[in-house]
C-alpha positions in Angstrom: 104.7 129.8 150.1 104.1 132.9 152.8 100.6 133.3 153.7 101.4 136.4 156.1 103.9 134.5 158.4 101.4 131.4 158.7 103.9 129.3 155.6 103.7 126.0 153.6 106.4 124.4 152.7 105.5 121.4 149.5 107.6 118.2 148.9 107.2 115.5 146.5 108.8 112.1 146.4 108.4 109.3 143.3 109.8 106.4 145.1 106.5 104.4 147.2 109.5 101.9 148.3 111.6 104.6 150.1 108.4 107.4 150.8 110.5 110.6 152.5 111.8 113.5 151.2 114.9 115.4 151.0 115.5 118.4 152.6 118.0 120.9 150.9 119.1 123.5 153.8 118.7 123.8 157.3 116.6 126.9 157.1 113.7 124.8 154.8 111.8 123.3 157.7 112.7 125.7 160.8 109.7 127.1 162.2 111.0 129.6 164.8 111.0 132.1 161.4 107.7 132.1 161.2 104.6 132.2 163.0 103.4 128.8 161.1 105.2 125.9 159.4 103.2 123.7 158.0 104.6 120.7 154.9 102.4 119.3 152.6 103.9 115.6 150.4 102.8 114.6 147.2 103.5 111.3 146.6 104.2 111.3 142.5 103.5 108.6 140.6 105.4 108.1 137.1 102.7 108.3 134.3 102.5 106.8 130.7 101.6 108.5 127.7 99.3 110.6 127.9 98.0 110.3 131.2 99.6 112.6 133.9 101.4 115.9 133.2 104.4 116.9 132.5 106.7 119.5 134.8 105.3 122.1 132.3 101.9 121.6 132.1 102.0 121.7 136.0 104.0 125.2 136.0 101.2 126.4 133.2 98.4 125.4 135.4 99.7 126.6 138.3 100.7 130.1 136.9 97.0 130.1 135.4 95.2 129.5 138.6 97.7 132.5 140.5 98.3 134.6 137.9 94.4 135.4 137.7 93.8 136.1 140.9 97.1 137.7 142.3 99.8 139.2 140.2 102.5 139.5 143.4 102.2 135.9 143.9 102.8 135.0 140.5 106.0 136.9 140.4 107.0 135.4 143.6 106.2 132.2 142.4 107.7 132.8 139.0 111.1 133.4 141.2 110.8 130.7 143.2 110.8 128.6 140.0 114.1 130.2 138.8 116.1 129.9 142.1 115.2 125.8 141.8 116.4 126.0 138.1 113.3 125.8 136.4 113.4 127.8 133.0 111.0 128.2 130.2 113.4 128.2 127.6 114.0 124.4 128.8 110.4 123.3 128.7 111.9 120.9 126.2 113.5 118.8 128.9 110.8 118.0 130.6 108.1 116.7 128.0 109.0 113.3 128.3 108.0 112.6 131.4 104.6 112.4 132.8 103.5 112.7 136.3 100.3 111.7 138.7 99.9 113.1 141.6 99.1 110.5 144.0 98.4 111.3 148.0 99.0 114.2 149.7 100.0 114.1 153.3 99.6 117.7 155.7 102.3 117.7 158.7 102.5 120.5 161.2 106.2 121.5 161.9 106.7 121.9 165.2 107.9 120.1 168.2 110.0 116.9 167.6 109.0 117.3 164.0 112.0 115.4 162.2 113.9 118.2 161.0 117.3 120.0 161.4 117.4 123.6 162.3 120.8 125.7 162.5 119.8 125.8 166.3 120.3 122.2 166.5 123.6 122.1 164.3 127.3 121.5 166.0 129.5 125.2 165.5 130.7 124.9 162.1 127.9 123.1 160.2 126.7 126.0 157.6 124.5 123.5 155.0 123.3 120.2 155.4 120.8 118.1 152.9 119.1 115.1 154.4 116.3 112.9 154.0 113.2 112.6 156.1 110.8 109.6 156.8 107.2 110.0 156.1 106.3 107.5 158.4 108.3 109.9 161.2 106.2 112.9 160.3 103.0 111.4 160.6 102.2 112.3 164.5 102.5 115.4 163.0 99.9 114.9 160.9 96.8 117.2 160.0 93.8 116.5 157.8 93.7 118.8 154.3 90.6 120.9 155.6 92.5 121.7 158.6 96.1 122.7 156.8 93.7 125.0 154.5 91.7 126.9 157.2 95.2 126.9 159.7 97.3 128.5 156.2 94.5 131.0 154.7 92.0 131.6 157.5 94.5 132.5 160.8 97.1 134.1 158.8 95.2 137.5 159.2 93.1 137.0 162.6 
């Protein structure tokens, strides 16, 4: 998500034995592209049920809370869901499994954040998909109200 170069990248794991998450290019968490990187994990837990929701409901109640307020940013987010393979007409597919969200965690990208940028790549590495530690994030770490007021209130000051 692009608040005016100030932008949040969101990753969820389900696995509380293993917490990290993957990383799918080397692009995703390089900050010299914009003026602000900041990553936000949700720690998913598997419901039961009826409690949790599923991948649906989430996309519903997400598009319900932009769409009202923004019409750009629920096109853009719209997108976004198609280029990670997310389609309506599947909905189908993903009623059978519930989700809670448990913690979130706010990081900071910056520094000796663990991450791979295509600066730090060897001459010939074009892609690369990795895992990350949450535990080696977390002297990155920022409190909620912070992330909120770095994202929304100094993206246009």
């Amino acid at each position: 998500f692009d608040f005016g170069g100030h932008c949040l990248e969101v990753k969820s794991s389900s696995t509380p034995s293993r917490p990290g998450f993957t990383v799918s290019s080397l692009i995703q968490l390089d900050e010299t592209r914009v003026r602000l990187l900041l990553l936000c994990h949700a720690m998913l837990n598997i419901g039961n049920g009826e409690n949790g929701d599923t991948l649906s409901e989430l996309v519903e109640r997400i598009r319900g809370r932009v769409g009202g307020e923004d019409v750009v940013a629920l096109a853009q987010f719209d997108e976004l869901l198609i280029q990670a393979g997310y389609l309506d007409t599947q909905a189908s597919l993903y009623a059978s499994r519930r989700f809670l969200v448990g913690c979130l965690r706010w990081f900071r990208v910056a520094g000796g954040f663990p991450r791979i940028r295509p600066s730090d790549a060897r001459p010939g590495i074009v892609s690369a998909n990795y895992q990350v530690s949450i535990d080696a994030c977390a002297p990155f770490a920022l409190e909620e109200q912070e992330a909120i007021y770095l994202l929304l209130c100094t993206a246009h000051g």
